[in-house]
N, C-alpha and C positions, 0 to 999 in steps of 0.2 A: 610565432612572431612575438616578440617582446617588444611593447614600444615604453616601456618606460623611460622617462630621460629625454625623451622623444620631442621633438620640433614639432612633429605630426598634430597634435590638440593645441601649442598656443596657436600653431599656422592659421589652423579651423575659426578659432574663437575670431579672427582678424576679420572673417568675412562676416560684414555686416549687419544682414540680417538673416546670420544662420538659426534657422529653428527648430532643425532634426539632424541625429546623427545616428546611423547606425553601422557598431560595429559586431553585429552577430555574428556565432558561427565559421570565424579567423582562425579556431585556434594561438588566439592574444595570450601573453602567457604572463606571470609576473603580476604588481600591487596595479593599481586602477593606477592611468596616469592623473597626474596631479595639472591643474592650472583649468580642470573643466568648467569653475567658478567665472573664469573670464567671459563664457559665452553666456551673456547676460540676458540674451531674447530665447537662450534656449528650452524647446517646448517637448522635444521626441529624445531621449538618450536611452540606444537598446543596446546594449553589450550582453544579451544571452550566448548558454554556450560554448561558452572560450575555456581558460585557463586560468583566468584571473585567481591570481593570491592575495593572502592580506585581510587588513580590514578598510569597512564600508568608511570613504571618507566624509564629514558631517558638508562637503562640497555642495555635494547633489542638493542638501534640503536648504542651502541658501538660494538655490536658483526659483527667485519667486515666480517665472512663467513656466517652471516644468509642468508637463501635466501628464506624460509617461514615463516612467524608467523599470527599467526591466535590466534586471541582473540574474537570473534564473539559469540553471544550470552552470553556476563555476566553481570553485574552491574555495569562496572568500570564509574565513572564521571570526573570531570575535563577536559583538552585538551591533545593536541597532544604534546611531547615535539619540541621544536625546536632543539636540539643538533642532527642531527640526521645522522649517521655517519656509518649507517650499507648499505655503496655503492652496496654488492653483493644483496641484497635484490631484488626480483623477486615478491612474493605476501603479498600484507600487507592488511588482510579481520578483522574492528574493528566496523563491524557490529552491531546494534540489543546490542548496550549500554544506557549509560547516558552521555557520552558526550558533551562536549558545548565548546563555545569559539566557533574563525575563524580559518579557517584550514590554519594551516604557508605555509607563502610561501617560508620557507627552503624545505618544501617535494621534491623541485627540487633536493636536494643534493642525492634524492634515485633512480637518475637515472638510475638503471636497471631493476624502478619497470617495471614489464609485466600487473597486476591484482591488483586494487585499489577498495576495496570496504569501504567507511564511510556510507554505509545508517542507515538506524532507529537510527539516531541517531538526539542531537538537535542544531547541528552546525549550526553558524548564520553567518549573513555577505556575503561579495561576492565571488564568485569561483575565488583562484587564477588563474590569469594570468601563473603563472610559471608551472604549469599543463603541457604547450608548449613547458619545456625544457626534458620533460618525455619523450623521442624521440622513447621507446622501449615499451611504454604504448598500450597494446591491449584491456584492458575493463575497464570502470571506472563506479564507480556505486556511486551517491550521492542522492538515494533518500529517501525520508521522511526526511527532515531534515526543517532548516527554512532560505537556502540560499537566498539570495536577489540580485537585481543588473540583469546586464548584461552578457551571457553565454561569455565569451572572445572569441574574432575571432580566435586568435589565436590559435584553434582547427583544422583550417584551415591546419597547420602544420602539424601532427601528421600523417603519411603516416602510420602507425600500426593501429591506433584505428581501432576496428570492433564495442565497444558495447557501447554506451555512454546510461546512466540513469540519468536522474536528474527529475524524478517524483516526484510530490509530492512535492514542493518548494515554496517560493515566486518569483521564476524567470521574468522579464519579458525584453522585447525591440522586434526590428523586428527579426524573425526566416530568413528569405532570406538574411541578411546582416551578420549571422550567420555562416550557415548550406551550403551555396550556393557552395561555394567551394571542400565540403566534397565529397568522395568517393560514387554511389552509391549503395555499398551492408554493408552499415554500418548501424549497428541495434539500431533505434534511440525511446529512450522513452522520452517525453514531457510531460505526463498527470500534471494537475492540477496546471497549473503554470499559470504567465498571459502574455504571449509570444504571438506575433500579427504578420499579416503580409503573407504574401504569401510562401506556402512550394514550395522550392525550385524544379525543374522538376529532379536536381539530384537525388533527394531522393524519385520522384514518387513511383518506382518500388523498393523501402524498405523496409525493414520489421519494423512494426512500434506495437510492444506488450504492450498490452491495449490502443489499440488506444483510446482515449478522447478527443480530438480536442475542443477548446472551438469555436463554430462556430460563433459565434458572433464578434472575435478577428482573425478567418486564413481566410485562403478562399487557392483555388486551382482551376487548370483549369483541374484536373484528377476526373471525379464525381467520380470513388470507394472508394474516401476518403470520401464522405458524405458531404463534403465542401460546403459552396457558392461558385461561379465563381466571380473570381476578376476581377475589372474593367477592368484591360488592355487587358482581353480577348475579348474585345471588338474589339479591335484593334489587330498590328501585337504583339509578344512577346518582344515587347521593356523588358521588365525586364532582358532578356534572351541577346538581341542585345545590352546592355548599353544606349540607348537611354532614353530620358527624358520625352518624350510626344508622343501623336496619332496625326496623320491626319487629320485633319478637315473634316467630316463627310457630305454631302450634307445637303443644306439648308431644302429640303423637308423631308428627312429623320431624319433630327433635331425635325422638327415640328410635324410629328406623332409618335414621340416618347416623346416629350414632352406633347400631348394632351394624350397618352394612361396612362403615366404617373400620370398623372394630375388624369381621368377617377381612375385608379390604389388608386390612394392616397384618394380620397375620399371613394372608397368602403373599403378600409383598414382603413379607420379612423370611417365609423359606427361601422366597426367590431369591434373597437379598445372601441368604447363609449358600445355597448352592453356589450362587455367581461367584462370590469369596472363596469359596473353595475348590471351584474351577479356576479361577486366577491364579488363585497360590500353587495350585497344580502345575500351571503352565509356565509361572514361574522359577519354579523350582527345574522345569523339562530346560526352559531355558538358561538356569545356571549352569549346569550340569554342561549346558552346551556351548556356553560362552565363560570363560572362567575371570575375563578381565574386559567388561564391556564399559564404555565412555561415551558419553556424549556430546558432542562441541555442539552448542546451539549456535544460530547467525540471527532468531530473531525473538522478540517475547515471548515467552512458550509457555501455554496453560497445560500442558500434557507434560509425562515423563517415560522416560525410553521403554521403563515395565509397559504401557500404557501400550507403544509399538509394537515391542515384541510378542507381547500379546495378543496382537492382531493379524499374527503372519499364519493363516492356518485356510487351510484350500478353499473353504467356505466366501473368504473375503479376495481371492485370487482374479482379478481382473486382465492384467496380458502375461504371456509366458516368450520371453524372445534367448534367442542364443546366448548370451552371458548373461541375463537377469531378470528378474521373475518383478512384476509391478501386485500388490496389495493396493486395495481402498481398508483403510482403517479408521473405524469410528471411535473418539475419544471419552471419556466418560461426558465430558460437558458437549456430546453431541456434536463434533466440530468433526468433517471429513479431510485425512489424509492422503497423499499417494506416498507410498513405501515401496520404493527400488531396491531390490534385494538382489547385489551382485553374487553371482554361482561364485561357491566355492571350489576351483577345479586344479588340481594337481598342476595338471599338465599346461594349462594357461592361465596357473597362478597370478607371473611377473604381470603377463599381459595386461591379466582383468587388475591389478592391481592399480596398475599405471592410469588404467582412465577412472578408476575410480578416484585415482588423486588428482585426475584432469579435472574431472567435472564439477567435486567438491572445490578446487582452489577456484575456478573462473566462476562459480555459481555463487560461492562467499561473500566474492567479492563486489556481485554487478549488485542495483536496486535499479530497476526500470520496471514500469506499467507493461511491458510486453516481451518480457523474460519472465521465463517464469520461477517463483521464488522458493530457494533453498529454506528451510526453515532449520534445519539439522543435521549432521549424522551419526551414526551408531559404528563401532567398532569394537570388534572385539578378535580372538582367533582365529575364530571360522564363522565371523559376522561384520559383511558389509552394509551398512542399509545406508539409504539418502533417504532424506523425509523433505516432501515437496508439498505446499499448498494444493490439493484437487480442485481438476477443472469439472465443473459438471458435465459438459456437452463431451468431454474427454476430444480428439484428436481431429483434426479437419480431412483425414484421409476417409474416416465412416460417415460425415456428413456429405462429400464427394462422391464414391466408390460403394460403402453401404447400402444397405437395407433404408438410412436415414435421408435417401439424395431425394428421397420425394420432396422434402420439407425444402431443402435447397433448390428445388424445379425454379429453370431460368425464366417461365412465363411468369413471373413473380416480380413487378420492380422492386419490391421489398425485397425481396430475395437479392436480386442484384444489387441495392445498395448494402445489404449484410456480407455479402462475399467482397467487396466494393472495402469493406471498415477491415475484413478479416486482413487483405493484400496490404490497403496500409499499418496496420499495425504487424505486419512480422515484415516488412520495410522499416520498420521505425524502432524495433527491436536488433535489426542486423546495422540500420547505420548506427546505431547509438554503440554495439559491439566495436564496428569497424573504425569510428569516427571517434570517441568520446570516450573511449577502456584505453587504458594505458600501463604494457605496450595492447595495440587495437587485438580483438581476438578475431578470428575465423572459423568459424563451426564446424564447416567442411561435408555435412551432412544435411544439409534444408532441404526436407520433402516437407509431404503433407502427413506423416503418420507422426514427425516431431515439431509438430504446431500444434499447439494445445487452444482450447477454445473453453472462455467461460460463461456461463450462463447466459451474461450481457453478450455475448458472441465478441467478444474480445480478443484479440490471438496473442500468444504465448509461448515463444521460444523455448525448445526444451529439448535435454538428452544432447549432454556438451562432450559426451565421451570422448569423441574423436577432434574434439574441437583445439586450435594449436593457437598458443603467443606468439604474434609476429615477432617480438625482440626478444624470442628465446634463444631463437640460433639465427647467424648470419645478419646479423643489421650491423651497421659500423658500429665501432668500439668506440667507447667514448661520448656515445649519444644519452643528451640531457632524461632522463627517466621520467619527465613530464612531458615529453613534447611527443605528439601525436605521429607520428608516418604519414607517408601519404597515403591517401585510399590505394590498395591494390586487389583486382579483383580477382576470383576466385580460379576461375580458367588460366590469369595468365601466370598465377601463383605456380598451378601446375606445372605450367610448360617450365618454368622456373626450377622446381625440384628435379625435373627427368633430367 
């Protein structure tokens, strides 16, 4: 539905004391309509979900009684305006867009925001400083974006903040010079940035969702973070005391730790010469084997395909199925992959070909929380591989059917609220296919052994092999390439083909 041009918003704005409008989840297609400015008492404007194109018009932040908009889930590009003048504003969620530019640092002037969500979106540059004049801000969410720089101290302020996000960044500097300040029941995410340095003891006992830690850049003196132990553990907590240095150590106790050391470093540096030469070994098995290998990435990639190939050896072999063999593969920086490795087979070459270029195009292309995420693939003559983020708990068929269903036992209400999160999240993963991909996809396959589950019991659509584009074949001709189908479901799809 396109209302742009539309009668429909000045119609609206005429009644008097309109003060919410919601247009979620239409399927609305086309720029925001224009003339929203006329509803002068308005306090609720949700347009998530739709189709909106275009950019954000500076409208909304003249309406001084707004106090929600939510535009989250559309297409809109360009930036933020800077005019921005809607002071009662309370939650401003411009999620899950095309967005770009740096985020102004007028947003101070929305000092009532409470709930700030920019993620999926492709904001660059550094996080404002003025973030710290938000004094009423209790969650701020920037992640997946390609912010850079230093997280500003001045977070330090914010007595409100509970949920701070900036996953998924180029972020980096020390996190203790940060975070040290901060409150500790504040819910902090860091993943995938390059942020170094020691978690501060305030934020030990935090709640920290998708922990990822790069261990090579933190370190902590709490092992349930999985950390190295930082140096000063060594000594008393001078980071914690303001001090600058340790104690000078006895002489003797220098020298058997420098001889053990010593001992240390050469048994790590054989190990260091075999591994290298078992590498280049397997390297070489896999030249030989692949003469013309490629890699198309689809997301930030701290690994390289050597890295992959490397790790397809029966040791790391986790499922064996009819056209393709699944790897866990561990990366040098400790990061675990799943590596689908389509058979090479004569005889159902075309076949296995064809879904491999199914699953690659429709996986490419989706980004949602309960799909699960393409990160790569490998090609070469007689080398297909998919590289997929691993799920730790792996498939909801073996927490079901397994050896693992004890831990699922239904006398559990906990249990039943986890199977409870697992059903809506691969619901919310198939509408977002059916509803929100364009043309809609159809999997065609949903059981329980391709629902993937992650640590946080998350569920995870996965294994698009069979999976078909509605407006690949038989939709009318001539239909606009943005506009949605109607849902159709999957039974009567069937009876449709015979």
């Amino acid at each position: 539905m396109d209302i742009r041009g539309s009668f429909l918003v000045p119609l609206l704005c005429q009644i008097k004391n309109l003060s919410s409008i919601n247009f979620s989840t239409n399927s609305i297609s086309g720029p925001i309509p224009a003339g929203i400015s006329r509803c002068s008492k308005l306090e609720t404007l949700l347009m998530s979900t739709n189709l909106l194109t275009g950019t954000i018009s500076g409208e909304f932040f003249s309406l001084k009684r707004l106090r929600r908009l939510d535009l989250r889930q559309n297409m809109l590009s360009g930036g933020i305006p800077t005019q921005l003048l809607a002071y009662s504003l309370e939650t401003l969620d411009l999620s899950s867009n095309r967005l770009n530019g740096s985020i102004p640092e007028e947003i101070s002037n929305l000092y009532g925001l409470v709930h700030l969500d920019l993620s999926a979106n492709s904001f660059s540059g550094p996080i404002p400083a003025a973030f710290s004049h938000l004094h009423r801000l209790s969650k701020l969410s920037l992640a997946f974006n390609n912010l850079n720089g230093t997280i500003p101290v001045e977070f330090e302020q914010q007595l409100h903040l509970k949920d701070i996000d900036v996953s998924h960044n180029q972020l980096s500097g020390d996190i203790w010079e940060t975070f040290y300040a901060l409150r500790a029941n504040l819910t902090l995410s860091i993943c995938s940035n390059h942020l170094s340095g020691r978690i501060p003891e305030n934020l030990v006992n935090n709640r920290f969702p998708n922990a990822c830690f790069d261990p090579e850049n933190l370190c902590s003196s709490v092992p349930t973070l999985g950390l190295p132990r930082c140096e000063s553990d060594n000594c008393s907590d001078y980071a914690f005391q303001g001090q600058k240095s340790c104690k000078s150590m006895p002489s003797k106790r220098k020298k058997i730790i420098i001889t053990c050391s010593a001992i240390a470093g050469a048994v790590i540096g054989v190990v260091i010469l075999l591994a290298v030469f078992r590498l280049g070994m397997e390297r070489r098995t896999v030249n030989d084997k692949n003469d013309d290998v490629s890699m198309i990435s689809y997301q930030r990639l701290k690994f390289n395909k050597w890295e992959v190939l490397a790790g397809l050896i029966d040791e790391n072999l986790v499922g064996n199925g009819g056209s393709a063999k699944v790897y866990k593969v561990m990366t040098k920086r400790g990061k675990s992959l799943a590596v689908k490795s389509i058979r090479h087979q004569v005889l159902q070459g075309h076949m296995l070909e064809k879904q491999f270029l199914a699953e690659v195009k429709i996986l490419g292309g989706i980004r949602h929380n309960n799909i699960v995420k393409l990160l790569c693939c490998i090609t070469g003559n007689t080398t297909k591989l998919i590289v997929y983020e691993y799920m730790d708990k792996e498939c909801l068929h073996k927490w079901l059917h397994g050896k693992r269903n004890q831990s699922m036992s239904v006398e559990s209400s906990t249990q039943w609220e986890r199977r409870l999160k697992i059903a809506i999240g691969a619901s919310q993963g198939l509408c977002h296919m059916h509803h929100h991909c364009h043309p809609p996809i159809v999997h065609r396959d949903i059981k329980s052994s391709n629902i993937l589950v992650d640590s946080e019991f998350n569920a995870k659509i996965a294994d698009f092999g069979l999976a078909k584009m509605l407006a690949s074949q038989g939709d009318p001709v001539g239909m606009p390439p943005q506009v949605c189908l109607p849902y159709l479901d999957i039974q009567s799809m069937g009876e449709q083909e015979k």
